[in-house]
C-alpha positions as CSV (number, residue, x, y, z in Angstrom):
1,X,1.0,-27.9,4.4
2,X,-2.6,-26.9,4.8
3,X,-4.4,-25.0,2.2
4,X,-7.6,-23.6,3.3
5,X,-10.3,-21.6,1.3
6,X,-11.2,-19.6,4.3
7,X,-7.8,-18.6,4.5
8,X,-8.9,-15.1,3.2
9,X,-7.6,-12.6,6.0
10,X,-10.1,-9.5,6.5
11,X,-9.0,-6.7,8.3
12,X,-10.4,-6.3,12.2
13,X,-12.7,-4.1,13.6
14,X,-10.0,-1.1,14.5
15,X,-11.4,2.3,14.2
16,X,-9.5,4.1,11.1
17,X,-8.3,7.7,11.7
18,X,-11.0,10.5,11.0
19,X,-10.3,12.0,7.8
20,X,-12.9,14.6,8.2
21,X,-11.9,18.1,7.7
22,X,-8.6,16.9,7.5
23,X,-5.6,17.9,5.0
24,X,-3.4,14.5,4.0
25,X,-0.4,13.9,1.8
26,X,0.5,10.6,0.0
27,X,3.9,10.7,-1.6
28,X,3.8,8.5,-4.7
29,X,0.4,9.1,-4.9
30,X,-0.1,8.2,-8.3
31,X,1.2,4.5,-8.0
32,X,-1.5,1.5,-7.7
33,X,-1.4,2.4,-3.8
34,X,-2.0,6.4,-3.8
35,X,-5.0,5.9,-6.0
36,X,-6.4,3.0,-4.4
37,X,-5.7,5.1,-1.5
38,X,-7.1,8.6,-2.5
39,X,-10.4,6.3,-4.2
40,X,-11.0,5.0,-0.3
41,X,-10.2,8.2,1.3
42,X,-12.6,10.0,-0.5
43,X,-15.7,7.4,-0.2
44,X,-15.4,7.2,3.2
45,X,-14.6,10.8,4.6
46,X,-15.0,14.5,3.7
47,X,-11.3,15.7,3.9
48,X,-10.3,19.0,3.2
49,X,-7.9,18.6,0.9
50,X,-6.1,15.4,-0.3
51,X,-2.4,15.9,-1.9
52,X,-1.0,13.5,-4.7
53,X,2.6,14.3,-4.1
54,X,4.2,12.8,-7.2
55,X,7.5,13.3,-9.7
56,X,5.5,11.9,-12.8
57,X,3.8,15.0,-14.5
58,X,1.8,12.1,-17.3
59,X,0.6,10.5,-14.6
60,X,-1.0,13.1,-12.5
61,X,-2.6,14.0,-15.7
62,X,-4.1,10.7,-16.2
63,X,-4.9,10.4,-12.4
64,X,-6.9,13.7,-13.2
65,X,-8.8,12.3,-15.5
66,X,-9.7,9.3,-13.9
67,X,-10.8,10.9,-10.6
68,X,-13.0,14.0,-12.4
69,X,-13.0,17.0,-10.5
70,X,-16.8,17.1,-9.9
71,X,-16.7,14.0,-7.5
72,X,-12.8,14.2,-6.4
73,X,-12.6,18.5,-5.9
74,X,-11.0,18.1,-2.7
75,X,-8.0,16.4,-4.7
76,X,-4.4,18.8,-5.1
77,X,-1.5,17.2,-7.8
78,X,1.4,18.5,-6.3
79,X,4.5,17.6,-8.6
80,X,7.5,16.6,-6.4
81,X,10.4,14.2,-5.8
82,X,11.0,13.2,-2.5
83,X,14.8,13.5,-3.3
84,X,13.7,17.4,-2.5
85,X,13.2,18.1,0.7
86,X,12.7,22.0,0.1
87,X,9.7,20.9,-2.8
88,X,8.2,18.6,0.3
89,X,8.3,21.5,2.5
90,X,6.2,23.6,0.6
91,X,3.6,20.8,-0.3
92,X,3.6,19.9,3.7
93,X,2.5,23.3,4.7
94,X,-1.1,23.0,6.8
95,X,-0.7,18.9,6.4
96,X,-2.1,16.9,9.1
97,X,-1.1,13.6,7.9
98,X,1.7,12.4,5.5
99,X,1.1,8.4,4.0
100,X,4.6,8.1,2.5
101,X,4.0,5.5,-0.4
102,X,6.9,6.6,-3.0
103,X,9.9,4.2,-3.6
104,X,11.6,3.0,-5.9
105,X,10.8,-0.9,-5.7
106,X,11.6,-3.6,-8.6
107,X,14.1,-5.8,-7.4
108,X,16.5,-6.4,-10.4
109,X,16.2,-2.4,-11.6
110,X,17.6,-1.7,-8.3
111,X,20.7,-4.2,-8.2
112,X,21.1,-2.5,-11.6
113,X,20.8,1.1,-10.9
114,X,22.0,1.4,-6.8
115,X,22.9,4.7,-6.7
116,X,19.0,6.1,-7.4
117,X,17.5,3.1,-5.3
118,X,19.7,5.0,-1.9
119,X,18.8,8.8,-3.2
120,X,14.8,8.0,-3.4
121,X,14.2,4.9,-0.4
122,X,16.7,6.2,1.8
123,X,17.4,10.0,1.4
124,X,14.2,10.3,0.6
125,X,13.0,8.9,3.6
126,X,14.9,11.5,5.2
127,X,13.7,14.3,4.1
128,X,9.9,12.8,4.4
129,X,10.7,13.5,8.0
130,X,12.4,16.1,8.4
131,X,9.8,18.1,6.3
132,X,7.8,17.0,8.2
133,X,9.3,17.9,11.2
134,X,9.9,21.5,10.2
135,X,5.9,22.0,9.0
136,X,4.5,20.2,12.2
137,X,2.7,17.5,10.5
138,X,0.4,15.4,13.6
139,X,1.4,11.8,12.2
140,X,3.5,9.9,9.7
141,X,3.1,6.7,8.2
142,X,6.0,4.8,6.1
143,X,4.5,1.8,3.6
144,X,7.4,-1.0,4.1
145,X,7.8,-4.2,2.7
146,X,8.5,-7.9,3.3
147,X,11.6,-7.5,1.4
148,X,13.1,-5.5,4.6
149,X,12.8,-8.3,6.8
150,X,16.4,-10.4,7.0
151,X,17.4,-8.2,3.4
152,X,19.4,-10.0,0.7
153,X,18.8,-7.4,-2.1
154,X,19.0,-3.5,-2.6
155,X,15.9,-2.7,-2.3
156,X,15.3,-4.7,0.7
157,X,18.4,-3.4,2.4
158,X,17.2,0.6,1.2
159,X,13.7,-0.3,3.1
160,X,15.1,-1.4,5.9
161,X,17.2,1.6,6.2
162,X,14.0,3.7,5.5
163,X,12.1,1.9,8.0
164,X,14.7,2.6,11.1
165,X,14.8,6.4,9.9
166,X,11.3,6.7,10.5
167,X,11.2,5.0,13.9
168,X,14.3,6.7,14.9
169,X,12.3,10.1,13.4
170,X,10.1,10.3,17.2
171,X,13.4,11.3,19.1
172,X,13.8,14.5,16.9
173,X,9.7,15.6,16.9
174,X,10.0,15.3,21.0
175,X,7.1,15.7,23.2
176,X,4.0,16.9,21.6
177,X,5.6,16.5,18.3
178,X,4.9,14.6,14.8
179,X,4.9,11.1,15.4
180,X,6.1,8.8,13.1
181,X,5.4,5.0,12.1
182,X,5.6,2.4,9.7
183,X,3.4,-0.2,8.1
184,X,5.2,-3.2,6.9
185,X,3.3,-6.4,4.2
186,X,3.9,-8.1,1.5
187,X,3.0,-8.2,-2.3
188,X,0.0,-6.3,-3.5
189,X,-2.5,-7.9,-5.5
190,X,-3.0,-6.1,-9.0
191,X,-0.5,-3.6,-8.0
192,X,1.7,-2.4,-11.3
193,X,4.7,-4.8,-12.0
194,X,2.9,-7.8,-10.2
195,X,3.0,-11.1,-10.8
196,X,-0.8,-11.7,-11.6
197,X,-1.4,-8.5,-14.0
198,X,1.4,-10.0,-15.8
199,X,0.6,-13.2,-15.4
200,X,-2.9,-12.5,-16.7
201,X,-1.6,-10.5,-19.9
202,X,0.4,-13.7,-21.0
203,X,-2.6,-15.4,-20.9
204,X,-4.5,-12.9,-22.9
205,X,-1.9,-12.5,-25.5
206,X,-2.6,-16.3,-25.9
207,X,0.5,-17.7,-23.7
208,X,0.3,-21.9,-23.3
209,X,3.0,-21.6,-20.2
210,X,3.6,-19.1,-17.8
211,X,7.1,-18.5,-16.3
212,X,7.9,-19.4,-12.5
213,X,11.2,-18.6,-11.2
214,X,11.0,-21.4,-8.8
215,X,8.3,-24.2,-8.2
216,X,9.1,-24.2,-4.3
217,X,8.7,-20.2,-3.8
218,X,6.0,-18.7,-1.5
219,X,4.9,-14.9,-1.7
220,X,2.8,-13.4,0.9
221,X,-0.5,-11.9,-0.9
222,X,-2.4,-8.5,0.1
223,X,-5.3,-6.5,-1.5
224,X,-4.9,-2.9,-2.3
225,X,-8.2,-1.9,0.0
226,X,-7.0,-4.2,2.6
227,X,-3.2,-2.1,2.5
228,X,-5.1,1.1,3.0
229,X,-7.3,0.3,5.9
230,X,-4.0,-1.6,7.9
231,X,-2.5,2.7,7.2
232,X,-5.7,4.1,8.0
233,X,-6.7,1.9,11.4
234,X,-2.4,2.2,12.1
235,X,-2.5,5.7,12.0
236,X,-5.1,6.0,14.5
237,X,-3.6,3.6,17.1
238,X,0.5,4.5,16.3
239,X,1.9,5.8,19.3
240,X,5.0,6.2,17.5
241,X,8.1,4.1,16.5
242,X,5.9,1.1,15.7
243,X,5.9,-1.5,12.7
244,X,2.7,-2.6,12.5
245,X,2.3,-6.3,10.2
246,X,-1.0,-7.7,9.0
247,X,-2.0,-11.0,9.5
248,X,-2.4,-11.5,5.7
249,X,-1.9,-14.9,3.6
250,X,0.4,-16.9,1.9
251,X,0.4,-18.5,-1.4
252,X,2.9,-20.8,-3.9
253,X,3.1,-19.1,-7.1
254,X,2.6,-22.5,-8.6
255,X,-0.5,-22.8,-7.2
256,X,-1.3,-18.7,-8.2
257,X,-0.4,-19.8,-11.4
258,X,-3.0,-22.7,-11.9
259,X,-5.6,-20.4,-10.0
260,X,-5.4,-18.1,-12.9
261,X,-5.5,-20.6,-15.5
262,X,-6.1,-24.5,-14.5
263,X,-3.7,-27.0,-15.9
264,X,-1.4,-24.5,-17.6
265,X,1.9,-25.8,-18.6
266,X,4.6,-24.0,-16.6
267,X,8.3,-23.6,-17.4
268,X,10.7,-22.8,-14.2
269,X,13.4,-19.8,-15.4
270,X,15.4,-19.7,-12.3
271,X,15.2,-17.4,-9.3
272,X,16.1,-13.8,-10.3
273,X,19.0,-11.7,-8.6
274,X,18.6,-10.8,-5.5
275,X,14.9,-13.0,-5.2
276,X,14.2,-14.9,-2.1
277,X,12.5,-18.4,-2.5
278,X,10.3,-17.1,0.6
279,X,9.9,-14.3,1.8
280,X,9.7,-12.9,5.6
281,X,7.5,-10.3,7.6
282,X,9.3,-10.6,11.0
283,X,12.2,-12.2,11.4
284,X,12.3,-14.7,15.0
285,X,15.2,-11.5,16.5
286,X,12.1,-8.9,15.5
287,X,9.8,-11.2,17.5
288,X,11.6,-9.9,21.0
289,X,9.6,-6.9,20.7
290,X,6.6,-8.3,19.0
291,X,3.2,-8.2,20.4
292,X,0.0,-9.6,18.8
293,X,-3.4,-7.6,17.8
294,X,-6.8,-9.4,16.1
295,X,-5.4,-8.4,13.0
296,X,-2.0,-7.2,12.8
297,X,1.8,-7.7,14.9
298,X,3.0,-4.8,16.4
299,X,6.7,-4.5,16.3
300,X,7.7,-2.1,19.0
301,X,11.1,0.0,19.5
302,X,13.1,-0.3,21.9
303,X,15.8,2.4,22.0
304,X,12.7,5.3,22.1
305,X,11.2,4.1,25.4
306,X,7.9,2.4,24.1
307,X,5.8,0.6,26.1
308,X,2.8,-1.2,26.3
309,X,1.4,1.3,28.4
310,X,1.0,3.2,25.2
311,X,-1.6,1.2,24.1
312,X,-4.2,0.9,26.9
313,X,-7.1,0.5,24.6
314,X,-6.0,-2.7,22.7
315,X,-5.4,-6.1,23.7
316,X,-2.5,-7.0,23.0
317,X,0.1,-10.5,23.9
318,X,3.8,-11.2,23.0
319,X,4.4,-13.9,20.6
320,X,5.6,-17.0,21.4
321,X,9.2,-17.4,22.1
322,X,11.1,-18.3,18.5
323,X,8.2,-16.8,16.6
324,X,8.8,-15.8,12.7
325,X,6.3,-14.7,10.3
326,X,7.2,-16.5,7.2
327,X,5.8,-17.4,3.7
328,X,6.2,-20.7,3.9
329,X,5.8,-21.3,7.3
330,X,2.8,-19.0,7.4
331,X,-0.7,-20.8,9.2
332,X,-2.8,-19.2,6.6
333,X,-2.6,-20.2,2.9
334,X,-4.8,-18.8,0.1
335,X,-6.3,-21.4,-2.6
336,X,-8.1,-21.0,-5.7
337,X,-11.2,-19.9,-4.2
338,X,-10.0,-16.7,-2.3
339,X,-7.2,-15.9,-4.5
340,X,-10.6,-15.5,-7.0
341,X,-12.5,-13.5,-4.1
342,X,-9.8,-11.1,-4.0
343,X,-9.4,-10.3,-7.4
344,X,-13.4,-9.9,-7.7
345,X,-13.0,-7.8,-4.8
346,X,-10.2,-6.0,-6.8
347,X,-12.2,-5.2,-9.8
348,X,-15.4,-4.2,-8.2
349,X,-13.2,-1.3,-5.9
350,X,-11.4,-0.3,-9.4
351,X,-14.2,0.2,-11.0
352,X,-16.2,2.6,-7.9
């Protein structure tokens, strides 16, 4: 298995969607991905407002303070669960654009706690759209995850469910109407309840081993900034009903492990519930309806009508026949070198 230090996928030369003068909503826009999000929003483009829909009222507080009012005034905290679909109603009013980031997303709560995993990924999803159907939102975009792909646990299975919902979601806007789409990678580097921010607070408590679940897993890595340009250049191509995939990198967490600190000592605990050993982006029956971009898989629908002719300003080709996008299996590995580049890349855009 090749390992290669160039391995480091950059996003492509898309276009990103005009943000000027424009009003956008991010549910769970106080997690690592709505700030990382609203921090790259508003360094790039002059909107005219940007809502952080969120349920937490401590952290839209520390949000606030984080992001002071004199550079970030174009910034609204909207408290709000998207369990309330009247509550997203009133904070979609005038929205062009919705980025749907909230979910409920640690594997082993959810197997624990079912019941609130289905009310927030999954009847929340459906009220993200029909909200947004009712307040004529232009374009939505639905964050996903590898663990939707082939699901074995909860979480997984509740994504999944949210994904179809929003692709299915373009047959009730009609003609004209609010299109919807979804955006589907895998694990986010430095995101909260990651591997490597815990990883790296073991080490600075003065840990001498570092727990792996299993010496043979594989996790597909992603930087925060490289998450919101694939939603920013996706929401300017969607047509609707697509799943778009970046072409982003693989890594063993054995080898993450001894990038973060060389020669540690490591002591295997056993794969948690409901935890693959790898984990998949598009499973070889996705890969039907699969098409290739520089930089990302488009996974089209097929029940809406979609075809190619909907994209007539990107080159696009089918995947080869059998095609899967794998961990384990994936062409493009990271290694010490561009695991570090990535988390230098992480703190610098923390830190702007």
């Amino acid at each position: 298995m090749a390992r290669s230090s160039s391995a480091l996928i950059h996003p492509g030369q898309y276009p990103e969607m005009d943000l000027n003068d424009k009003v956008i909503l991010v549910t769970g826009g106080t997690g690592s991905f709505g700030q990382a999000f609203v921090r790259y929003v508003l360094s790039k483009y002059n909107p005219r407002k940007l809502i952080v829909f969120s349920r937490d009222e401590q952290k839209h507080y520390d949000m606030a303070q984080t992001f002071s009012q004199n550079r970030f005034s174009a910034i609204r905290y909207f408290i709000g669960d998207v369990r309330d679909v009247s509550r997203l109603e009133l904070a979609m009013r005038e929205v062009d654009y919705v980025v749907h980031a909230a979910a409920l997303k640690h594997v082993p709560i959810a197997e624990y706690n079912p019941f609130e995993c289905v009310a927030t990924n999954i009847n929340g999803a459906q009220n993200v759209v029909t909200a947004a159907v009712r307040t004529n939102v232009k374009a939505v975009v639905a964050l996903s995850t590898d663990k939707a792909a082939n699901p074995i646990n909860l979480y997984g299975a509740t994504k999944l469910a949210s994904d179809k919902i929003f692709v299915a979601a373009n047959n009730l806007s009609g003609t004209g109407g609010c299109r919807f789409s979804v955006v589907r990678y895998g694990n986010v580097l430095g995101s909260r309840g990651s591997v490597v921010p815990y990883f790296c607070k073991l080490l600075s408590e003065g840990a001498t081993k570092l727990p792996i679940t299993d010496r043979r897993m594989t996790r597909f890595w992603i930087t925060l900034e490289h998450g919101v340009h694939a939603v920013l250049t996706s929401l300017a191509m969607m047509a609707g009903g697509e799943i778009f995939v970046p072409k982003v990198s693989s890594m063993r967490i054995v080898d993450l492990a001894h990038a973060l600190a060389p020669g540690v000592e490591l002591e295997e605990i056993g794969v948690r519930p409901g935890e693959k050993l790898h984990e998949v982006l598009i499973t070889e029956d996705e890969a039907r309806t699969t098409l290739e971009l520089d930089d990302r898989y488009l996974i089209y629908p097929v029940a809406t009508g979609w075809t190619r002719d909907k994209f007539p300003a990107y080159e696009t080709q089918s995947v080869p026949e059998g095609f899967s996008f794998v961990s384990n299996t994936n062409d493009r590995w990271l290694d010490a070198t561009s695991l570090n580049e990535m988390v230098m890349d992480l703190a610098t855009n923390t830190e702007k």
